[in-house]
N, C-alpha and C positions, 0 to 999 in steps of 0.2 A: 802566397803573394800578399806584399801587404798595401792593399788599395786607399789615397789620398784625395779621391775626388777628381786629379787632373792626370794623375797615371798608374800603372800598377807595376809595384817594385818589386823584385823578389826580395822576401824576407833571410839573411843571413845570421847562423849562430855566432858567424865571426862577432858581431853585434854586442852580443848578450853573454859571450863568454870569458870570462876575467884570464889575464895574462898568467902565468905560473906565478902564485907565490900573492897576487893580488887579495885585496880583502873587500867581499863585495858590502860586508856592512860599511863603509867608506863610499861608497860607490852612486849615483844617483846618476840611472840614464836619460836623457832626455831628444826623443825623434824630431829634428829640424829639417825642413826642406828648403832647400837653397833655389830660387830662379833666376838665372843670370843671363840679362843681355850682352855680349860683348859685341860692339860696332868693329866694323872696320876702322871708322875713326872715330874717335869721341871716346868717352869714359864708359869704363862697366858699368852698368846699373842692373838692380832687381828688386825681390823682394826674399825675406824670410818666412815660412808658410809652417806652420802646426798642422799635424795630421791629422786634422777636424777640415783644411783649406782656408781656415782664417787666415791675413797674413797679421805678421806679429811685428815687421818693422823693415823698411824699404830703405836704400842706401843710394850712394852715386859713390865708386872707386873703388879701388881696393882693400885700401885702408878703410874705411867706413863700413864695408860690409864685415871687418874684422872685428870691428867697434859695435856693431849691429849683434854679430852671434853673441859676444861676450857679453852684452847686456838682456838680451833672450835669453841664453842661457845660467845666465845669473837670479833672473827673475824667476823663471818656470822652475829651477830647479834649488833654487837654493842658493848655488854651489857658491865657494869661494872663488875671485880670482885668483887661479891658479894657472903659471906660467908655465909650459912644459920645457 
């Protein structure tokens, strides 16, 4: 289990293990936790949380928290924007 201060996940190899044919020197993972209000009415909100419980960046919609991961995840990890 991998414990984050607000709950404990089970830890998955799905996670950590590269597609067929994948090249993990290429590869840079990075664990984000997503917490997400959705109201009955109103807009989604939350925050993005590192596996330490710090949060690293708070949004309001859905587009925003989209904009939130991709710049978390660009920071922490390096990574290029890359579109799937």
């Amino acid at each position: 289990m991998l414990s984050c201060g607000y709950m404990a996940l089970p830890w998955s190899d799905a996670v950590t293990t590269p597609a067929d044919g994948e090249n993990l020197s290429d590869t840079r993972y990075v664990t984000l936790l997503v917490r997400l209000v959705i109201p009955t009415r109103g807009r989604v909100h939350g925050e993005i949380i590192d596996v330490a419980g710090q949060t690293e960046a708070r949004f309001v919609g859905w587009r925003n928290l989209v904009d939130a991961l991709r710049r978390v995840a660009r920071r922490d990890a390096g990574a290029d924007d890359q579109e799937e």
